[in-house]
N, C-alpha and C positions, 0 to 999 in steps of 0.2 A: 198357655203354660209358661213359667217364666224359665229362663231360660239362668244356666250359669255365666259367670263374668269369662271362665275359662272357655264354655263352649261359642260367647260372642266373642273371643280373643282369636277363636279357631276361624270363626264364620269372616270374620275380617281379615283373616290371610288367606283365606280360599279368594274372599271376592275382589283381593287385592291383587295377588295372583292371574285370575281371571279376566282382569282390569288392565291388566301390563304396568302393575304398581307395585313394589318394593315396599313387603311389609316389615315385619320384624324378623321375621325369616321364612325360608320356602318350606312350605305345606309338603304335608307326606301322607302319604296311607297304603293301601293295598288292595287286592284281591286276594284270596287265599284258598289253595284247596285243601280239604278237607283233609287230606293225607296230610298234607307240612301240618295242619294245626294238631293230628294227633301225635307226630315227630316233636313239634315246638312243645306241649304239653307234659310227654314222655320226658324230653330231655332238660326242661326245666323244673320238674318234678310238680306241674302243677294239676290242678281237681280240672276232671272229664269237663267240664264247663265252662273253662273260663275263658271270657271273652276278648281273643287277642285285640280287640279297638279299644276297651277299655282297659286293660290290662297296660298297654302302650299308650293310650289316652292319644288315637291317631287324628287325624284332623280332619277328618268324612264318611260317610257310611253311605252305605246305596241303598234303596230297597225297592219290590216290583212287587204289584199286585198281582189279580188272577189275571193271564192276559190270553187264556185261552179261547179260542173259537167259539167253545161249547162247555159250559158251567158244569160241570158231572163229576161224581167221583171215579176215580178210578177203577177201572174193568182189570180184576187180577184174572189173566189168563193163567197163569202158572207161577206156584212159587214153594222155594227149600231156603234149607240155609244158603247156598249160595249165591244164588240169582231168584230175580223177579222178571214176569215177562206180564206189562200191562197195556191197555187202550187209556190213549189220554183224550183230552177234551180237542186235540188238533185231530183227532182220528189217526191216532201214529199209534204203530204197537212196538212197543221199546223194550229191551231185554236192558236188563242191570245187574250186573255181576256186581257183588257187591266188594269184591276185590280190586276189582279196576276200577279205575279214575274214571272213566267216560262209558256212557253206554252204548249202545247197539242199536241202530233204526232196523227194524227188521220186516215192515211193509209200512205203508201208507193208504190207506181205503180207499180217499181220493186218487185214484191213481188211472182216471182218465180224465178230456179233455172235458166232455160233457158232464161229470161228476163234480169235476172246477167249478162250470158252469152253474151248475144247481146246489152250491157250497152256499149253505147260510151261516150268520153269525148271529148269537145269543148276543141279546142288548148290552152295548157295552155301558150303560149306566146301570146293569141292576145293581142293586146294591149291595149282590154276595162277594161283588169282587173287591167291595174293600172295607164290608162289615162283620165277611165273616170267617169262620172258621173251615178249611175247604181243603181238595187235592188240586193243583193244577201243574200243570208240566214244566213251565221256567220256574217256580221255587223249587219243586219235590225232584226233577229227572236232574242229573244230574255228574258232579262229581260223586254224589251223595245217593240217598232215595230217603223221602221223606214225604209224611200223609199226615194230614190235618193242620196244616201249614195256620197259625196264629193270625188272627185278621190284619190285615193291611195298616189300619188306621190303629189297630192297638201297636205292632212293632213298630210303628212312627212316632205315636206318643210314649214308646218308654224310651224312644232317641233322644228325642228332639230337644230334651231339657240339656243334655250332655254333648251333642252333635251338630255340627250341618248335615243334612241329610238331603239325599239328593233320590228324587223318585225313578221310575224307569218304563219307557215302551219301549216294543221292538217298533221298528219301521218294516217297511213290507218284503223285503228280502228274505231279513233273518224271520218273519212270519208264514211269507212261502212255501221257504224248503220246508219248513216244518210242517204242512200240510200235504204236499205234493212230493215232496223227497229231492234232493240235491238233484238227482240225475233228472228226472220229469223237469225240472223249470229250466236246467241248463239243454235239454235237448227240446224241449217245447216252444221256447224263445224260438230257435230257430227252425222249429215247423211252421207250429203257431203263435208267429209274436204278436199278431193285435189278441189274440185270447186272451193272454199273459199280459198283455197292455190293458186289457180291461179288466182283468182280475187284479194286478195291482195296485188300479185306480177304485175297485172296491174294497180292498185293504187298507188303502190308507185312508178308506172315509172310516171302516170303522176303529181303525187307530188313532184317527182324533178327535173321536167320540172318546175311546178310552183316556185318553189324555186328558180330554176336559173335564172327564168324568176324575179320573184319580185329582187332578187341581183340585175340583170343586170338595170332592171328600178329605183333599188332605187340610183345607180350613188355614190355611195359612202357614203348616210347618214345614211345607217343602224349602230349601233353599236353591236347588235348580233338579236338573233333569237330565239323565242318562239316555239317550238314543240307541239302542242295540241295532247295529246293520254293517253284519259281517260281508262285503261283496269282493275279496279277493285274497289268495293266497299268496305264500314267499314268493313268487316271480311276478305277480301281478293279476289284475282284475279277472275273476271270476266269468264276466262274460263282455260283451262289446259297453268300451266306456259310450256308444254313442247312445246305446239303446236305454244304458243308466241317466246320461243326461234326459233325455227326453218322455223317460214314463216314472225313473225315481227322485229322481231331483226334486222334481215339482212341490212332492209329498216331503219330502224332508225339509225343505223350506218352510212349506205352512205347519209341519211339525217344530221348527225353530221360532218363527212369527209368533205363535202360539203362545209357546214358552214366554216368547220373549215380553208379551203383552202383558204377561203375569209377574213380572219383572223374575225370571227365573233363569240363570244362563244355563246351556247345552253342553254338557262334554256328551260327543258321540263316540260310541265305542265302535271300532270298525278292524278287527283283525287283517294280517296281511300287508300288502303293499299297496297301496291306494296310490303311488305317485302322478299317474294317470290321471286322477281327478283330484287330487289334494285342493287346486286352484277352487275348482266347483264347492266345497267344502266352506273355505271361506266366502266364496257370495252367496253361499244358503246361510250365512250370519253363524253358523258353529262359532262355539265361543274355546272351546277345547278339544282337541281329540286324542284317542285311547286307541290302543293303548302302544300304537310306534312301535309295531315288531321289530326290536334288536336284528334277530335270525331270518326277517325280511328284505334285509338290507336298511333298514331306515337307521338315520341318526339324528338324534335331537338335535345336536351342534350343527349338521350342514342345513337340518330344516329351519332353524332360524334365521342362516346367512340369507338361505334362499328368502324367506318369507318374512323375517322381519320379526312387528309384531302385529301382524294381521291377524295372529291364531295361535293363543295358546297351547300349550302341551301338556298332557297326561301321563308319565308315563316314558319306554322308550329303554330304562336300566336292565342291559340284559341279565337275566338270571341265570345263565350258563356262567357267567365269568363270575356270580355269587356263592355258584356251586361247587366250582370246579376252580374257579383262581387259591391264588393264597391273599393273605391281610394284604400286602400292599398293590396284589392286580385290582384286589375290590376298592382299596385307597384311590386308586390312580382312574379310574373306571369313572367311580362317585363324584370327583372333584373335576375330571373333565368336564363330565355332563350338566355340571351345576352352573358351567357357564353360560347355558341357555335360562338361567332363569337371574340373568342381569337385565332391569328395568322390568321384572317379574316375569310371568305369563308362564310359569311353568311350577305342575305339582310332582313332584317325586313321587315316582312306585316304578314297579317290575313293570316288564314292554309284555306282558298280559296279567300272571297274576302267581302267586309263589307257590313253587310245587316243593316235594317232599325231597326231593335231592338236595335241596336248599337246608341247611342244620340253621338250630336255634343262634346258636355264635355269628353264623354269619350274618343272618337277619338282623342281630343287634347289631352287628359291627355297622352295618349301612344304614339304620336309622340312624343310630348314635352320629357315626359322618355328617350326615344332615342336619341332625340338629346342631352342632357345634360347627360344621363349618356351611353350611347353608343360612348362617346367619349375616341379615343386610349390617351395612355393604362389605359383600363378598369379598374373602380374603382364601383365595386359591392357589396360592404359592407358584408354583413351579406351574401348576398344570393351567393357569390363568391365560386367556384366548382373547389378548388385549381386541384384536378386529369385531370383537362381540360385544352389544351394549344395550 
């Protein structure tokens, strides 16, 4: 598919970016939930549809196939106008208020150690997971709830002419809890950690079966790969960084190698505080990471003193000071942080992704920042952090 002059101008600041190269200016885009876009929509008077990437004409888009365990439609246990309670293809039964932002895990099937054990996965090459038209739990559960999700390979080919697009698997963590439930894997580790050590190590076989399989279908329009593997909250790791070195590491490695064989770079999405393992991160070859909790304590500016340019950044602009500052705390916020993306390696967005507290004016106010002074070479006035380069 031939691509636009504007969306190769896009794909050359990402891979510049990416690179630790100093394009024409630093790359921006987002995550968005669903709430801000009907907020941005409302208050810029615009149609139930429109699509704030294009709309803003942003510099990347994400997309994830079916990456459930088990291919299946969804099993509606109960639904009104206000909530849904369904069985997904992870075997999780999920309530969705369709008033709130997030849903509700409300049991997990597999929920012994032996049911772990007898856990199968549906092939990850068939070919409904990226030819067709389907339910599965990371597009449809949600901020949102949505059923019949548009095949994989068609929402890629209506990007790809206008985008760098970047695909997505989970790694075995954020695959886990979602089969076993947050408390089962954090309390099972430490019953049964070879269990849990061999059950990981069957997740990520069939995660890079999915992986090779999405490559292979996406035919050439991926321009890299999203990692999803949330392992820690605001104060730090989720569970012992020693037991992550030694049963997840591995697997996120040959999830990067992978990539990287397909000339496809890595931004890993990893919520929380990682600092613990941030080192580990760069020798698994990540190319970027996502998305630098503001409210976890991370800063973009001291993680680059610390690290240099070993590792680009994703990400990191808190959106509390977008919400809640006034025009010049989000001035002074923007143009600090922009100091981590001298000699590149850094794309602009929220430190995870823009909620509804966030108004339409202020969203503009920090692209617009970005575009106009996120232009090389950087001219940051007052807030300029000469010991950065």
């Amino acid at each position: 598919m031939i691509r636009t002059d504007n969306c190769l101008a896009k794909l050359e600041r990402m891979n510049k970016a990416l690179s630790h190269q100093e394009a024409d200016r630093v790359p921006v885009s987002d995550f968005f939930w669903g709430s801000f876009l009907a907020r941005w929509r409302e208050e810029l008077g615009l149609a139930p549809d429109t699509d704030i990437y294009r709309y803003y004409d942003l510099d990347w888009v994400q997309l994830n196939p079916n990456l459930d365990p088990h291919i299946k439609p969804f099993e509606i246990l109960s639904e009104n106008e206000e909530e849904v309670v369904v069985r997904t293809g992870f075997e999780a039964v999920i309530r969705k208020k369709f008033a709130h932002p997030m849903p509700a895990f409300l049991r997990f099937e597999t929920d012994s150690i032996e049911k772990m054990e007898a856990f199968r996965f549906d092939d990850p090459w068939d070919p409904r997971r990226y030819y067709s038209t389907g339910d599965d739990q990371i597009n449809g559960v949600g901020d949102g709830f949505a059923r019949q999700i548009p095949p994989f390979v068609s929402r890629l080919k209506a990007l790809h002419p206008g985008f760098p697009v970047f695909g997505g698997v989970c790694e075995a963590h954020e695959t886990i809890w979602r089969i076993l439930g947050s408390e089962n894997v954090m309390l099972w580790m430490g019953m049964y950690p070879d269990a849990i050590a061999r059950f990981v190590e069957r997740l990520f076989g069939f995660i890079l079966e999915c992986l090779r399989a999405q490559i292979k279908a996406a035919d050439g329009m991926l321009d890299g790969m999203v990692i999803w593997g949330d392992v820690a909250y605001k104060k730090g790791m989720l569970f012992s960084p020693a037991y992550w070195r030694q049963h997840f590491k591995p697997g996120v490695k040959a999830m990067v190698d992978l990539c990287h064989s397909h000339h496809l770079p890595v931004i890993y999405h990893g919520c929380g505080n990682v600092n613990r393992i941030f080192e580990d991160f760069i020798e698994a070859g990540v190319d970027a990471y996502n998305p630098l909790e503001a409210k976890a304590g991370l800063d973009v500016v001291d993680l680059r003193r610390r690290f240099g340019h070993r590792i680009a950044f994703c990400g990191n602009m808190d959106v509390q000071v977008w919400a809640g500052g006034t025009d010049a705390e989000r001035e002074a916020a923007v143009l600090r942080k922009l100091n981590a993306a001298k000699g590149g390696g850094l794309i602009f967005q929220s430190d995870h992704s823009v909620p509804s507290n966030v108004s339409a004016a202020a969203y503009e106010q920090v692209l617009n920042l970005v575009r106009t002074r996120g232009v090389y070479p950087l001219d940051l006035g007052e807030f300029d952090l000469p010991d950065l380069g």
